[in-house]
N, C-alpha and C positions, 0 to 999 in steps of 0.2 A: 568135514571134521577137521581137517590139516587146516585149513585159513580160519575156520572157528577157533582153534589152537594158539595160530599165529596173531590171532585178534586178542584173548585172552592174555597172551603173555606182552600184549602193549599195553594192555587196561592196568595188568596187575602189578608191572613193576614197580610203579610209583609207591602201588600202597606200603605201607610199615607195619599193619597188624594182621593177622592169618584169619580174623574173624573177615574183615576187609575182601579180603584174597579168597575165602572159602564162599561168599557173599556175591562175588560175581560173573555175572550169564558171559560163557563163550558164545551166545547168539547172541546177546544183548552188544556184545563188546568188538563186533562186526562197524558200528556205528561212530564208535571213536577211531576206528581204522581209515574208514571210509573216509574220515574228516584230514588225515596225514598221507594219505594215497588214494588219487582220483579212481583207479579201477578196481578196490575193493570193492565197491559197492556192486558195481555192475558184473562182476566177476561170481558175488553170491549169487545176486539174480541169477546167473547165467547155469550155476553148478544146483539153484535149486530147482529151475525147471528139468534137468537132467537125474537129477535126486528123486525128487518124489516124481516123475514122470508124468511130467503131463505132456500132452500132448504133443506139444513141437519138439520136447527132447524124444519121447516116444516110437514117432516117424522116422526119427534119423538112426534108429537101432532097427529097424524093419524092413526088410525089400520083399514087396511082392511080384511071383514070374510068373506065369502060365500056371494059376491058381496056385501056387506054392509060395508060402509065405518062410524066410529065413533070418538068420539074425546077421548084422555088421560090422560084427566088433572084431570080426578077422581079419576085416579091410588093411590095406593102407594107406587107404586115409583116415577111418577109425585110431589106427594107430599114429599117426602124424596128427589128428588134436590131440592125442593122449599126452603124445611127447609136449607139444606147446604148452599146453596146460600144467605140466611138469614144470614146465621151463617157467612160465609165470607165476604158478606158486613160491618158486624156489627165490624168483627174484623180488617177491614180495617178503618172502621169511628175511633173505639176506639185510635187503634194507630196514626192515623193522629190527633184527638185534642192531644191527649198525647204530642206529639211530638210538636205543636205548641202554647199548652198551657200550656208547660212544669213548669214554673215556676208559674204558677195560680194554678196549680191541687199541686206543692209540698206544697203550702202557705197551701192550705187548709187541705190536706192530714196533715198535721205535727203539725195543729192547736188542741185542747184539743176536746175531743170527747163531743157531745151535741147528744142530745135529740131530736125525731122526734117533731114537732110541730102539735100539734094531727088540731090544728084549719087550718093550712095550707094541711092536709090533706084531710079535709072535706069539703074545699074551692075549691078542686080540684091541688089542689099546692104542690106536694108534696116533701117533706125537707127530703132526703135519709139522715140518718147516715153517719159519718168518715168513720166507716167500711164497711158500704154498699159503699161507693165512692172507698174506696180501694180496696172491691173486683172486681171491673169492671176491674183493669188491670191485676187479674188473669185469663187468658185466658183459662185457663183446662181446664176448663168444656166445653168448645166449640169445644177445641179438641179433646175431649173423646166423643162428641155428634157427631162430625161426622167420625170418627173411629167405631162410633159403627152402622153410617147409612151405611157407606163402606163396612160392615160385611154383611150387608143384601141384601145387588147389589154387589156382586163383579165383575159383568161383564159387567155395568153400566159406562161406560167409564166417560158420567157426572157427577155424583155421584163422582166416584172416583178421577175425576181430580178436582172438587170444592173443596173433603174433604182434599186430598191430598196440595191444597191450603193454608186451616183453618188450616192445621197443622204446615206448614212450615211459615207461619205469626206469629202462635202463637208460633214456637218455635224458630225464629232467628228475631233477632230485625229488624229494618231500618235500609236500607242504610245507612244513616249519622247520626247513634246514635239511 
């Protein structure tokens, strides 16, 4: 639902009228994603065979032992896709605003550095920094985060193909800029 989200909110920003915007499929609009970043598409595939369960996602939540059948989502390596998976959605969300609110994030990016607002943060509101807003589109560390979850599954074909993902997002830009 999150990259259906993140696909939606690339299709919609263009339009101008709310009929427009109320009119279009967040499944439908996976498609024009996919068309600005190589691993959207292969990323749905991958969260819908885990989604609706078929079979290959099925298997990998399962372990049977001396007739006892239990579930894997305690693991950790369950939990080390969980994190990659995080980490590539997130760097998919960042580059899609990026990219469509390119000229909103330079306004502010390039405006004079200020000051957290201590009352906004204890209001629950919180007023990140200039530099805290510039560092989000340094990707690094997302990429060193799952470079280093790769290192500990290398045989972990999910793992590897998410991280393997998060690398190649973080280090070639979009299709069209």
């Amino acid at each position: 639902m999150i990259l259906e989200q993140i696909a939606w909110a690339n299709s919609v920003d263009p339009l101008e009228d709310f009929e427009s915007v109320q009119k279009t499929s967040a499944t439908k609009s996976i498609g024009p994603l996919k068309d600005k970043f190589d691993g959207a598409g292969r990323l749905y595939g991958w969260l819908s065979v885990h989604t609706h369960w078929a079979y290959e996602g099925h298997v990998k939540a399962m372990h049977l032992e001396d007739g006892v059948t239990s579930s894997l989502f305690a693991t950790s390596k369950f939990k080390a896709c969980s994190l990659a998976l995080t980490a590539l959605i997130l760097v998919l969300a960042i580059k899609v605003f990026s990219s469509i609110r390119r000229s909103e994030i330079e306004t502010v990016l390039n405006s004079p550095e200020k000051k957290l607002d201590v009352e906004a943060i204890l209001d629950g509101k919180l007023t990140p920094s200039i530099a805290e807003l510039r560092s989000l589109s340094n990707l690094s560390s997302l990429s060193s985060l799952t470079k280093e979850l790769a290192s500990h599954y290398p045989e972990d074909e999910d793992i590897l193909d998410l991280s393997e993902n998060v690398i190649r997002e973080c280090t070639e830009g979009n299709k069209h800029g």
